[in-house]
Legacy VTK file of the C-alpha trace (Angstrom):
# vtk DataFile Version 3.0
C-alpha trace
ASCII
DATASET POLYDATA
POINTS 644 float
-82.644 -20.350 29.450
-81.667 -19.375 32.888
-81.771 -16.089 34.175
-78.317 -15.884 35.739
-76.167 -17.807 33.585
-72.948 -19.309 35.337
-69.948 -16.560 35.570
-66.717 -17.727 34.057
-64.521 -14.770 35.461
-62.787 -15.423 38.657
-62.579 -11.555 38.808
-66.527 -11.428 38.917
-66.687 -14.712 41.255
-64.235 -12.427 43.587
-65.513 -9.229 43.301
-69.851 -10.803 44.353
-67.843 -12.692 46.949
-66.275 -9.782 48.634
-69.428 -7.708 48.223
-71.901 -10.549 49.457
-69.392 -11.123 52.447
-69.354 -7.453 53.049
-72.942 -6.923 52.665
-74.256 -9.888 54.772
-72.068 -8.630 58.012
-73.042 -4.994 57.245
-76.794 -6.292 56.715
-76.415 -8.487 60.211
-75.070 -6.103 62.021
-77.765 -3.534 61.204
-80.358 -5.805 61.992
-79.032 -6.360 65.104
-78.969 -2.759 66.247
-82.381 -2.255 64.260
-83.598 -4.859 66.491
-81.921 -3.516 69.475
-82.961 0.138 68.479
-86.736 -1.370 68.369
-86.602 -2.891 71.279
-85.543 0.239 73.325
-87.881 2.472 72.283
-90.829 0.241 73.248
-88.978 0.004 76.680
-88.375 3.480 76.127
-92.055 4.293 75.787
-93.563 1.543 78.036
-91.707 3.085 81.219
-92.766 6.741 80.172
-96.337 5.184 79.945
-96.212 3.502 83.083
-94.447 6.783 84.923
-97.234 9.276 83.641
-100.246 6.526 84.479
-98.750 5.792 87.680
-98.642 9.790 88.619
-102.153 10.574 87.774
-102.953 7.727 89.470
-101.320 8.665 92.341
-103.330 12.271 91.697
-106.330 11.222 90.933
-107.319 9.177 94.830
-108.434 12.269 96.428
-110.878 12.957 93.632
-112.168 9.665 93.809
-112.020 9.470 97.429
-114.275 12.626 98.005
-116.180 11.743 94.801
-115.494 15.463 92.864
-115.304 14.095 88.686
-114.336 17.840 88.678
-110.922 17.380 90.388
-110.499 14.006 88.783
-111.266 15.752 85.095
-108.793 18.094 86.254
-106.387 15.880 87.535
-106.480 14.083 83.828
-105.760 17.288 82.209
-102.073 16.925 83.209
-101.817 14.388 80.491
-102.159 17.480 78.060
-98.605 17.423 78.273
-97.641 14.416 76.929
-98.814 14.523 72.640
-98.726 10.806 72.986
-101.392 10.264 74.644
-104.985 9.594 73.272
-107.054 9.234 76.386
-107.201 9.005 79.820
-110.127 7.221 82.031
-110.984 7.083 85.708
-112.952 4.164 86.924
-115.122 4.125 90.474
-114.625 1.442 93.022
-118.010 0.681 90.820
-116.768 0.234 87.675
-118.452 3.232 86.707
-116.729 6.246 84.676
-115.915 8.403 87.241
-113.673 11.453 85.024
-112.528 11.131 81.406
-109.540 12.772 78.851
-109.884 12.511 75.152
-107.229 14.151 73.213
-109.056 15.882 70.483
-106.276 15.276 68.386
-106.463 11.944 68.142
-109.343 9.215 67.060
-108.567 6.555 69.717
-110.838 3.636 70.086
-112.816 3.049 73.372
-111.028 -0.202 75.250
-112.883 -1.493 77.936
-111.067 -1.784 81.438
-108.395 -4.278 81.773
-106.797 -5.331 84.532
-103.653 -3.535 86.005
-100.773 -3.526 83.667
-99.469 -2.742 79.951
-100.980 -4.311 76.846
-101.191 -3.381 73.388
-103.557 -3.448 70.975
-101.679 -2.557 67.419
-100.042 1.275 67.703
-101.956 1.388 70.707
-100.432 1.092 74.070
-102.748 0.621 76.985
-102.232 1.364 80.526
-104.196 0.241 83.724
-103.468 1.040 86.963
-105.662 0.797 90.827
-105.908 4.207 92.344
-105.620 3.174 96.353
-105.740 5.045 99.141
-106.070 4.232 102.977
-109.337 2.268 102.791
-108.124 0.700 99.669
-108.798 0.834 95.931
-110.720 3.630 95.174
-110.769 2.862 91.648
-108.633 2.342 88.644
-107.241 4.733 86.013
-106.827 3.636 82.516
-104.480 5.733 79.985
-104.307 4.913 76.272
-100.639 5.855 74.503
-100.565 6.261 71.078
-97.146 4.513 70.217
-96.890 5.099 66.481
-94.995 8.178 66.543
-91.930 5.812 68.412
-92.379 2.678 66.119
-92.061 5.667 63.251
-88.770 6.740 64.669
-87.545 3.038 65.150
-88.754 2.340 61.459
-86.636 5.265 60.357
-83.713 4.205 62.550
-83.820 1.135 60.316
-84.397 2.880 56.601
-81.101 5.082 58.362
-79.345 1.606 58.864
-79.939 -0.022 55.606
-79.348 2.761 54.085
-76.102 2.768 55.442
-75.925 -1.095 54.819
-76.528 -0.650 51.050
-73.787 2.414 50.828
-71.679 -0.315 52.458
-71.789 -3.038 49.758
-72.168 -0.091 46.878
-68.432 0.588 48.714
-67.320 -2.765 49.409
-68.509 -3.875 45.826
-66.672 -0.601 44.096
-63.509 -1.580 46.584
-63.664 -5.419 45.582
-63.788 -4.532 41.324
-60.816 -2.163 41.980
-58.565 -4.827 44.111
-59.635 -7.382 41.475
-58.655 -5.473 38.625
-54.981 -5.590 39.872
-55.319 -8.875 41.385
-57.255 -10.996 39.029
-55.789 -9.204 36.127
-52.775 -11.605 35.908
-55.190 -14.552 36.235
-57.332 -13.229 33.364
-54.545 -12.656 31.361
-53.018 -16.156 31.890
-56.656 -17.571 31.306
-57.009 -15.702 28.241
-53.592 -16.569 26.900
-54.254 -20.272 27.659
-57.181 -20.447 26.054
-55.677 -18.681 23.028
-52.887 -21.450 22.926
-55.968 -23.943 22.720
-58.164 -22.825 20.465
-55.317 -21.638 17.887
-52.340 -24.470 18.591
-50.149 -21.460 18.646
-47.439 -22.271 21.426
-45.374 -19.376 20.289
-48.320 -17.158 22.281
-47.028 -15.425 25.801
-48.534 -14.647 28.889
-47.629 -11.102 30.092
-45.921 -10.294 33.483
-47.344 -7.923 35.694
-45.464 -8.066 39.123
-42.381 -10.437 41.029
-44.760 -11.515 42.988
-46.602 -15.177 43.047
-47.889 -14.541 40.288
-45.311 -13.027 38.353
-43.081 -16.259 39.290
-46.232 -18.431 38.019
-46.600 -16.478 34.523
-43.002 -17.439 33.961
-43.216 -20.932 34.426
-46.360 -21.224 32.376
-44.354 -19.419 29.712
-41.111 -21.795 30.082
-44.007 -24.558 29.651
-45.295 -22.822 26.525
-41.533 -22.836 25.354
-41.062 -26.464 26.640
-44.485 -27.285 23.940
-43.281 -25.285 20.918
-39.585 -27.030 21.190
-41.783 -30.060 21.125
-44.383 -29.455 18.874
-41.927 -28.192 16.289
-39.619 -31.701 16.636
-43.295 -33.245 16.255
-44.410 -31.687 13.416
-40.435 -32.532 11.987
-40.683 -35.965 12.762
-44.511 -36.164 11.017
-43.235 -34.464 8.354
-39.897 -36.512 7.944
-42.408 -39.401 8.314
-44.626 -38.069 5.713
-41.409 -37.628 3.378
-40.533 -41.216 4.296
-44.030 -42.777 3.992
-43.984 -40.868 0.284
-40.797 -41.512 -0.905
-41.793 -45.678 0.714
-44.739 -45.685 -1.765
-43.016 -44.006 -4.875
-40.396 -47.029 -4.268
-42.504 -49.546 -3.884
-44.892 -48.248 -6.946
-40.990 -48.077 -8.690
-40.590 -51.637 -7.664
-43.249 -53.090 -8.544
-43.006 -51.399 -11.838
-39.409 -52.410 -12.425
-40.630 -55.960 -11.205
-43.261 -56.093 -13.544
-41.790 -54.585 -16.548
-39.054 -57.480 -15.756
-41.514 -59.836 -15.812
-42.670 -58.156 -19.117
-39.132 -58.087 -20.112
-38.290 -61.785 -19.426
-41.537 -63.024 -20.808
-40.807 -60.601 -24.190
-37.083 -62.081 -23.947
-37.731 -65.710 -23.989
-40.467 -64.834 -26.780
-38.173 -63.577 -29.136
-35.379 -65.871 -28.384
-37.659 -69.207 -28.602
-39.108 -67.465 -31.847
-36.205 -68.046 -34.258
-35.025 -71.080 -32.126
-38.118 -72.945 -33.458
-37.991 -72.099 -36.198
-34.007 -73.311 -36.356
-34.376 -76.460 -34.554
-37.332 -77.315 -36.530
-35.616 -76.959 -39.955
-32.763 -78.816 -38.679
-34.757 -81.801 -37.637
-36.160 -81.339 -41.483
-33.273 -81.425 -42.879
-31.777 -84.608 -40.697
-34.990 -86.444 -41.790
-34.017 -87.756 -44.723
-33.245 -86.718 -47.916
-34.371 -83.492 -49.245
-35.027 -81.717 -52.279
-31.916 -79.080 -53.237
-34.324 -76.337 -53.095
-36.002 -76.944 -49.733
-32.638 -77.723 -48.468
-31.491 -74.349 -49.333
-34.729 -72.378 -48.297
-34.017 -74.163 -44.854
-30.550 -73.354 -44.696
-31.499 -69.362 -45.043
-34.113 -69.461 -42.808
-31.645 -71.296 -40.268
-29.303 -68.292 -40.851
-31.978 -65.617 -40.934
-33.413 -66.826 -37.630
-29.780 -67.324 -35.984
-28.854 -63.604 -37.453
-32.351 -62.786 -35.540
-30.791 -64.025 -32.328
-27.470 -62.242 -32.903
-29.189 -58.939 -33.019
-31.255 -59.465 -29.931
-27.601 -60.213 -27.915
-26.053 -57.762 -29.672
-28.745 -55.510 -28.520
-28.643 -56.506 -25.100
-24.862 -56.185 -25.113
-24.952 -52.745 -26.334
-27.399 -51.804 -23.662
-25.191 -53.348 -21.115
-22.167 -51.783 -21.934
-23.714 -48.106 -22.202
-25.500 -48.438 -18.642
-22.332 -49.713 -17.059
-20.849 -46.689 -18.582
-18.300 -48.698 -20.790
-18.885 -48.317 -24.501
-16.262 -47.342 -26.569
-16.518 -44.851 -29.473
-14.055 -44.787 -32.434
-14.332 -40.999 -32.870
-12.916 -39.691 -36.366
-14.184 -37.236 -38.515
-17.776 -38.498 -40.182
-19.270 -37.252 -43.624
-23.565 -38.499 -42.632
-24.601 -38.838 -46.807
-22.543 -41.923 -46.521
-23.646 -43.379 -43.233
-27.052 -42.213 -43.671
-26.433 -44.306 -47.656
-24.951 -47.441 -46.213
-27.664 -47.734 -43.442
-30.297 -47.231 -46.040
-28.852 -49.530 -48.068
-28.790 -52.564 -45.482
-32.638 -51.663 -45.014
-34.038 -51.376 -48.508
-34.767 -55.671 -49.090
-36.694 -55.597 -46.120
-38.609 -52.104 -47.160
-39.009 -53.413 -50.724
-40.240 -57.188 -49.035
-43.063 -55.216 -47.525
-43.956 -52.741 -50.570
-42.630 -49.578 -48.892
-41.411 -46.840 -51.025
-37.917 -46.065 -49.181
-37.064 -42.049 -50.063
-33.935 -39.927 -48.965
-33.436 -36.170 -48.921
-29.747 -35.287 -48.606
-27.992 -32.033 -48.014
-24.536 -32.664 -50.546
-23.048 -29.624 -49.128
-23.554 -31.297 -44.782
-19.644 -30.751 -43.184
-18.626 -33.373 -41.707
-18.983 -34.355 -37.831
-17.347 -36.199 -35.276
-18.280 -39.658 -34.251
-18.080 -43.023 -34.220
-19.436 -43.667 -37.963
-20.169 -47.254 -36.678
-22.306 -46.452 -34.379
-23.757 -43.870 -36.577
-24.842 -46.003 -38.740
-26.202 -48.116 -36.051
-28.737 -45.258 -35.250
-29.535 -44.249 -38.386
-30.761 -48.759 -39.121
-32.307 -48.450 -35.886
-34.916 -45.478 -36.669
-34.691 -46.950 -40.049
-36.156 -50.594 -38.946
-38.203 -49.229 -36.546
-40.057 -47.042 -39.266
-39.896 -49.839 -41.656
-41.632 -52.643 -38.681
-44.364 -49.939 -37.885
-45.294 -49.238 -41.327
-48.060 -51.131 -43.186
-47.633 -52.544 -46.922
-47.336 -49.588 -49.414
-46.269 -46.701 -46.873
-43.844 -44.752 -46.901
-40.359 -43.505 -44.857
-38.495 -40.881 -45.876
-35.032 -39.858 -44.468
-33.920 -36.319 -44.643
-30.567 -34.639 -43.792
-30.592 -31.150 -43.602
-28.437 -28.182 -41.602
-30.105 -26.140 -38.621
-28.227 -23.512 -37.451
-25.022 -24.667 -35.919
-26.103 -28.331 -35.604
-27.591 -31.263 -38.845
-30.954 -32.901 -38.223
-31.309 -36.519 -39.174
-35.269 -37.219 -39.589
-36.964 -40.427 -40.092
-40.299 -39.924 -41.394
-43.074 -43.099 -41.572
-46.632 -43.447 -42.419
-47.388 -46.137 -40.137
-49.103 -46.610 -36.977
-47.857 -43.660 -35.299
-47.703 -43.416 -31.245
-50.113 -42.665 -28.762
-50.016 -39.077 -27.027
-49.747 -41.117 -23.488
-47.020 -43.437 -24.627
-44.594 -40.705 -26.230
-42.838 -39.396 -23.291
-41.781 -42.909 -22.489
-40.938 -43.954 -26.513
-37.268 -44.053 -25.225
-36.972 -46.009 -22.636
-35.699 -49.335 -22.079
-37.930 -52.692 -22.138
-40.724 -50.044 -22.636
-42.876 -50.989 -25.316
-46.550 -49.506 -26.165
-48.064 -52.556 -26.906
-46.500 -55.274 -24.391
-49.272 -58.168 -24.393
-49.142 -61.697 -25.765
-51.883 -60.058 -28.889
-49.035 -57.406 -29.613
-48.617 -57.567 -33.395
-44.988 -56.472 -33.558
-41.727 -58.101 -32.188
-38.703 -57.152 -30.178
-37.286 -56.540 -26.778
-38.132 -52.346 -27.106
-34.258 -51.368 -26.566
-33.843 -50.343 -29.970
-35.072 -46.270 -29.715
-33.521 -46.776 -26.345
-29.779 -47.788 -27.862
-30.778 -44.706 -30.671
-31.590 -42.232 -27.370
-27.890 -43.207 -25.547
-26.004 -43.354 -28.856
-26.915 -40.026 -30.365
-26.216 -38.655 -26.193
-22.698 -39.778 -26.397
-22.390 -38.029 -29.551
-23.276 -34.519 -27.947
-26.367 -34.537 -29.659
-30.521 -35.227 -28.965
-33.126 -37.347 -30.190
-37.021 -36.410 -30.183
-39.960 -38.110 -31.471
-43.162 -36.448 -33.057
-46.209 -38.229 -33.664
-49.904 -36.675 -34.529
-51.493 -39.793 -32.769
-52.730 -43.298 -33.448
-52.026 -44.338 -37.807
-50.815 -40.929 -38.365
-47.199 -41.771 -38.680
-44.425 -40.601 -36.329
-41.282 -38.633 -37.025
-37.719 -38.965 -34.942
-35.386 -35.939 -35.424
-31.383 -36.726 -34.231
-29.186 -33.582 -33.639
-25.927 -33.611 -34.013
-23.152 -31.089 -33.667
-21.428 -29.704 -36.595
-17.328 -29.920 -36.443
-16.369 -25.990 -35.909
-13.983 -26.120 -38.590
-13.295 -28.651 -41.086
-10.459 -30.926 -41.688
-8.801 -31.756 -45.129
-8.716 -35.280 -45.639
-5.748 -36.953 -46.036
-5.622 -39.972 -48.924
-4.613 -42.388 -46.559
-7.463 -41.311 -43.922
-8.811 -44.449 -42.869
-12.240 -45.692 -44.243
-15.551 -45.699 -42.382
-16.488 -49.015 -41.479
-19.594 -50.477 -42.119
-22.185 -52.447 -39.528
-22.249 -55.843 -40.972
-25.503 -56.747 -41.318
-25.649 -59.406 -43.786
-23.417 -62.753 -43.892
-19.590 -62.149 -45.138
-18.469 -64.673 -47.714
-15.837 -67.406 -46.193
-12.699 -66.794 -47.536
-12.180 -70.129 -49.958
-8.917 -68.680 -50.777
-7.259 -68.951 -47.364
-6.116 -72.461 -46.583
-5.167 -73.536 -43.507
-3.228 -76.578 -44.892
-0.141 -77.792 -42.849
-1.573 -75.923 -39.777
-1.845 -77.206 -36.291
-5.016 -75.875 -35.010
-6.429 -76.873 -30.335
-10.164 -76.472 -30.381
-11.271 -76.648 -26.792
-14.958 -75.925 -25.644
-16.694 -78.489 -23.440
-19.800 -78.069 -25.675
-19.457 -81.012 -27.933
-21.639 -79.152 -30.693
-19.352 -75.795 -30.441
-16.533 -77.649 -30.305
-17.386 -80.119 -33.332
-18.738 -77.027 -35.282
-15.074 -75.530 -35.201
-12.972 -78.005 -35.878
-15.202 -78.999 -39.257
-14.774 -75.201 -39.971
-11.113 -75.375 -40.064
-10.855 -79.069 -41.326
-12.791 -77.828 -44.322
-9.591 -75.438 -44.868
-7.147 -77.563 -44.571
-6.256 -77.819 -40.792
-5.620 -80.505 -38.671
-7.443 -80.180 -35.593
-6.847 -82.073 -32.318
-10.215 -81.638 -30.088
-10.247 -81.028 -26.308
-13.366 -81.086 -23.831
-11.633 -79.662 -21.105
-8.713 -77.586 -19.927
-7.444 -80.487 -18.155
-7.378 -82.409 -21.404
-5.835 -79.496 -23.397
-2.789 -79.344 -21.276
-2.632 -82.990 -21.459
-2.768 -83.245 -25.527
-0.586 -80.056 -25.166
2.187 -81.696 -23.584
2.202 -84.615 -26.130
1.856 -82.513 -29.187
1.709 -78.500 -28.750
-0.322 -77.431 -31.876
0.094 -74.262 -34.004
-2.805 -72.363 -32.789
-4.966 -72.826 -29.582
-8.671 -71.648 -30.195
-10.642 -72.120 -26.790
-13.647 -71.423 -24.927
-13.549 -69.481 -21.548
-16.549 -70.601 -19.760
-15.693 -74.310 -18.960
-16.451 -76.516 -15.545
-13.536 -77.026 -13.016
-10.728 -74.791 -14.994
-12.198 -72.056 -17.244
-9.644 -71.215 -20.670
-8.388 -68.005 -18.105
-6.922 -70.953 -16.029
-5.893 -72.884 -19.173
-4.018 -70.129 -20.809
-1.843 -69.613 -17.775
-1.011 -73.065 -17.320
0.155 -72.481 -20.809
2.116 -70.020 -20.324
4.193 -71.663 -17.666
4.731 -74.328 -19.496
6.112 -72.289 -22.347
8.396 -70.229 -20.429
11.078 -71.809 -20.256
11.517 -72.218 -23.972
10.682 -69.095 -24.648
7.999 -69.539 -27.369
4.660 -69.020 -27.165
1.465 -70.468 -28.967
-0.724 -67.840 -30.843
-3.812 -68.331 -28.785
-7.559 -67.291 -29.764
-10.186 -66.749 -26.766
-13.273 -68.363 -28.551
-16.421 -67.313 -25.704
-19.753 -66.058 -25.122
-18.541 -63.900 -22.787
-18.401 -60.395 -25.287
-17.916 -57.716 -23.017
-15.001 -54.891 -23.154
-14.193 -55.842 -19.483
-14.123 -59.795 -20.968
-11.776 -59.081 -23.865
-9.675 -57.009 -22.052
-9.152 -59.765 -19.450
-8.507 -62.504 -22.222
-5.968 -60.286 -23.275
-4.434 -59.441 -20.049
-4.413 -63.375 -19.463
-2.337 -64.416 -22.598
-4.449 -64.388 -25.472
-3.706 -62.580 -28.603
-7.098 -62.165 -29.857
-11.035 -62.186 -28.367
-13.637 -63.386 -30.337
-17.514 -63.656 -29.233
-19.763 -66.220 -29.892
-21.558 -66.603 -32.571
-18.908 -65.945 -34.994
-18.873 -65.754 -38.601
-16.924 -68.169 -40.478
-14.949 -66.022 -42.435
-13.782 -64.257 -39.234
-13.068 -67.264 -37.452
-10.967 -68.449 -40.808
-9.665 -64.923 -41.205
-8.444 -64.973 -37.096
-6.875 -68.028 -37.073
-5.017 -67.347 -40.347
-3.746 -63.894 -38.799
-2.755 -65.493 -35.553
-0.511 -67.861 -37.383
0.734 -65.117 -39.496
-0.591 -67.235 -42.826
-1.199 -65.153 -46.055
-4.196 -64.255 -46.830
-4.271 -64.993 -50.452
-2.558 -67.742 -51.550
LINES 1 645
644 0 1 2 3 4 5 6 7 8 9 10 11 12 13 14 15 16 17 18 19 20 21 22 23 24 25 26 27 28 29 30 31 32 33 34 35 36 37 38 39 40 41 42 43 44 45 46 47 48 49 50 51 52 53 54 55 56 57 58 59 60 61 62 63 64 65 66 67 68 69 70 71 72 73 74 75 76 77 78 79 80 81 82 83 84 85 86 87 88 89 90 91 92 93 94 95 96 97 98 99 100 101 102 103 104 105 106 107 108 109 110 111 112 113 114 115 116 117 118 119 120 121 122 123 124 125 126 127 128 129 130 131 132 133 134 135 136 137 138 139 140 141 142 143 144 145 146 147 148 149 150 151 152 153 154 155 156 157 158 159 160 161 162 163 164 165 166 167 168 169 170 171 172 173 174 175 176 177 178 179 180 181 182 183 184 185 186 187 188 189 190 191 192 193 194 195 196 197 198 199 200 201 202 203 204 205 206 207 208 209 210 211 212 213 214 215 216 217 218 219 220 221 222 223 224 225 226 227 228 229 230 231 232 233 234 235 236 237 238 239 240 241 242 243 244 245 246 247 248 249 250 251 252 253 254 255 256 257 258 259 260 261 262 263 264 265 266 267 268 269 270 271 272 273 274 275 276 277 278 279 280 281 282 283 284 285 286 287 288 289 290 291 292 293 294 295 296 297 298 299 300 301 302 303 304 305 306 307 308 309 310 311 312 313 314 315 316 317 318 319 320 321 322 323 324 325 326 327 328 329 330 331 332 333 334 335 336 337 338 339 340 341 342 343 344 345 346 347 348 349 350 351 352 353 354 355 356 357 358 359 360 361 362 363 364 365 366 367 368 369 370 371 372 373 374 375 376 377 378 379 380 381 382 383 384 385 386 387 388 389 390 391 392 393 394 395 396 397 398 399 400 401 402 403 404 405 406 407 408 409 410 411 412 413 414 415 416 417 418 419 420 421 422 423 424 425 426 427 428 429 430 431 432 433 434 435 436 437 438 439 440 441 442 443 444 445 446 447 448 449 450 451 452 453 454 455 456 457 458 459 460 461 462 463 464 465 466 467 468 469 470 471 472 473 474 475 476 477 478 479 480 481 482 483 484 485 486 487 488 489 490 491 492 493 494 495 496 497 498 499 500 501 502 503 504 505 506 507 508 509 510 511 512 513 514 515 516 517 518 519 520 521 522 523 524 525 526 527 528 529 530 531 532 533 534 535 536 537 538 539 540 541 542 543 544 545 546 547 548 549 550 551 552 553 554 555 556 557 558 559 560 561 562 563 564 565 566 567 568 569 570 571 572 573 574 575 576 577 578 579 580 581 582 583 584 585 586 587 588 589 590 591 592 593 594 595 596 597 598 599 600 601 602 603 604 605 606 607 608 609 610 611 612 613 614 615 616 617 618 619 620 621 622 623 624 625 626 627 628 629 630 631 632 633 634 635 636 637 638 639 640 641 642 643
């Protein structure tokens, strides 16, 4: 680890820079004049050396000239004078010592006799000098200075000078922090602040403003581009977080896609199960039966199982239909005042072969004393067979579903209550939705398409009420509760209040009492099947039926022979029975009658009929239709009795 670490602080860097500038011309200076100080006082003190030795020199010839060491010891005794110096010796021509001055206080050293001139010999200063007279030298003096006393005062001139040098710097040092404080402190501060921004991302941070100067103008703009970096960083962080929101709501669509995709794979798959299903088993008894001749038993048993299986495929359109029309927002409810016992009765009733079939004990609990509500007692009923077949599909031989009616409050509860396999705790939040079925593999044990509790769920809505499901788990049963709003006041039936009608769940006898005899009945479909089907129906009544396999061929028969009653199919190649109808229509007009016309077609939605209607035909029926409707239409459209 160093022993001077690096300084940081431009302050610091500013204030030893002003004090080593400072103190390196105040230390140069006073060298120079120590120097220069030195250097004078051994100039100083050689010349006062050389004065006094050359006037005792001078003083001392006549001594040594008349030989008296007396007068020359005397004439050395004027050096008493001078404290500096140590001794003082007279030489003979000889060489010999001829007089001699020792200061007593002093210790000089003896120095043998040089030759004329100054020399020194460490504080020592020695002096030599020929004493000459008329007949020449006479001898030669020799005075030894003691020079410490002046190198003292020149050392003390330069303690005085660094002294002064070191009071200097202390100055220039205490000068330098106080100039930095108000000059560096804006610099500091707009360090500091930048730093802060850096470390914390916080570009709301300021710099503060201590003058107009330079700086002051420079701590503004490095606050503008603080403000220029929070406008930016906020749109930043908006944009990341609008991409974020993006990015989210991207991968709950695409999970939502591929869900929907998959669950219509699921769907389709489930679909084409449960429509080949009973379409085996209906072709297959039909190519039985064509075979050959038959027993009159197994010809019947095939005949119901043909009808069961083609009732089978009814429900799953009629399903599909329903679920249609309510997502599209277009189901229609016959709303009339509703007493449940005899709903709840007629729906049980519909269900009990199939509960009996599988050795389930079918039990109702009925409030008698229920007011009535309003609702569409068709589709009533419909809910009540729904959780009613439901229960009865998920139940296992010798269970149990019981269906209660009962008053809460201000609204009734409708429960169905099974034994069977119950529902898992992670599938019962999703129990009512569409195509959503627990158990949707090719192993599932149980059939359909999974919109039935999803029909029940939108049905009982429309009604103003709610549906819930309870279940304890996995073969622990499940219950479903419907609420429904009680009517706030009840209404007297009148006697000719119209009945409740009743979902037809079984096959309706055909009428053998209506005959169609004398009756001119158009059938025109382009499927040869559909269209030889119908006409066989109404031959076997009576009619006489001219068949058409187009609209093209219609109008052509039409114009030859117009018949009674056209029945036709709307979904045909080229001209479609909307097209047909028209042409009709025009034809008619200018005689001013027009042909009771029946739209026979597949095509069973409200928005269908009402366009069959709006098109010229007096009634809409969808395909497949019940005989005794069919009969029952075509009778009514040609204003036939119904019971002769």
């Amino acid at each position: 680890m160093p022993l001077l670490r690096p300084m940081r602080s431009f302050g610091a860097k500013l204030t030893l820079l002003v004090t080593l500038t400072t103190g390196s011309a105040v230390i140069s200076v006073s060298a120079v004049l120590a120097i220069i100080d030195y250097l004078d006082t051994e100039a100083e003190t050689s010349a006062l050396a050389g004065a006094q030795a050359n006037i005792i020199a001078v003083n001392s010839e006549a001594p040594l000239a008349f030989g008296d060491p007396e007068l020359g010891a005397e004439a050395l005794s004027a050096l008493k004078a001078s404290p500096n110096v140590a001794s003082a010796t007279l030489y003979s021509a000889d060489g010999r010592i001829f007089a001699r001055y020792d200061n007593p206080s002093m210790d000089a050293p003896g120095f043998p006799p040089g030759q004329p001139g100054i020399r020194y010999d460490g504080t020592w200063l020695i002096v030599s000098a020929d004493v000459g007279g008329r007949a020449g030298n006479v001898g030669r003096l020799q005075v030894v200075f003691d020079r410490s006393g002046a190198l003292a005062r020149a050392w003390g001139n330069v303690g005085v000078i660094l002294t002064v040098a070191v009071m200097t710097m202390v100055f220039a040092f205490l000068i330098s922090s106080r100039i930095g404080q108000n000059l560096v402190r804006p610099v500091d501060t707009l360090a500091a602040t930048a730093r802060r921004v850096s470390e914390t991302r916080d570009y709301s941070i300021r710099a503060a403003k201590y003058g107009e100067d330079e700086l002051g103008q420079f701590t503004d703009v490095f606050n503008e581009m603080l403000a220029q970096i929070q406008k930016q960083d906020v749109e930043i962080q908006r944009a990341h977080d609008e991409r974020q929101r993006l990015l989210e709501s991207e991968r709950d669509a695409r999970i939502e896609v591929e869900r929907a995709s998959r669950m219509k794979d699921e769907f389709v798959a489930t679909l084409s199960h449960e429509l080949r299903t009973p379409l085996s088993a209906i072709l297959g008894w039909a190519h039985m039966l064509r075979s050959g001749d038959r027993p009159a038993q197994e010809v019947s048993h095939g005949m119901e199982v043909i009808e069961r299986n083609a009732r089978v495929q009814t429900q799953i359109i009629e399903d599909l239909l329903d679920m249609s029309r309510i997502v599209a927002g277009k189901l229609r409810l016959d709303v009339q005042q509703v007493t449940l016992p005899e709903v709840i009765e007629a729906a049980v009733t519909t269900v009990r072969p199939a509960a009996e079939a599988k050795g389930i004990r079918l039990q109702t609990i009925l409030d008698p004393g229920i007011g009535p509500v309003r609702g569409d007692p068709n589709r009533l009923q419909q809910i009540v067979w729904n959780l009613l077949s439901n229960a009865i599909k998920f139940t296992g031989r010798d269970g149990r579903v019981l269906v209660a009616l009962e008053r809460v409050n201000s609204h009734v509860e409708i429960s169905v209550t099974d034994t069977g396999q119950g529902i898992a705790p992670e599938f019962l939040p999703y129990v009512f939705e569409r195509f959503r079925q627990e158990d949707g593999s090719t192993t599932r044990r149980h059939s359909g398409l999974g919109l039935g509790l999803a029909i029940v769920k939108q049905l009982v809505e429309l009604h103003g009420g709610s549906v819930r499901a309870k279940s304890a788990g996995e073969d622990k049963g499940s219950t479903f509760v419907v609420e429904l709003p009680l009517m706030p006041m009840h209404e007297e039936q009148s006697p000719s209040e119209r009945a409740h009608p009743r979902l037809a769940r079984g096959a309706a006898p055909i009428p053998h009492d209506v005959s169609l005899s004398n009756l001119h009945v158009m059938v025109v479909d382009d499927d040869a099947d559909a269209r030889e089907l119908i006409g066989q129906l109404l031959e076997d009544h009576g009619a006489r039926v001219t068949r058409a396999a187009s609209a093209a061929e219609a109008l052509d028969l039409f114009r030859r022979q117009p018949p009674d009653v056209l029945l036709s199919d709307i979904g045909m190649p080229d001209r479609d029975g909307y097209d047909l109808i028209r042409s009709l229509r025009k034809m008619e007009m200018p005689s001013g009658h027009l042909t009771p016309a029946v739209a026979l077609t597949a095509f069973a939605r409200s928005e269908d009929r009402t366009r069959a209607m709006l098109a010229g035909y007096q009634m809409h029926l969808s395909k497949p239709v019940e005989a005794s409707e069919l009969i029952a239409t075509v009778a009514a459209v040609a204003r036939l009795p119904l019971g002769r």
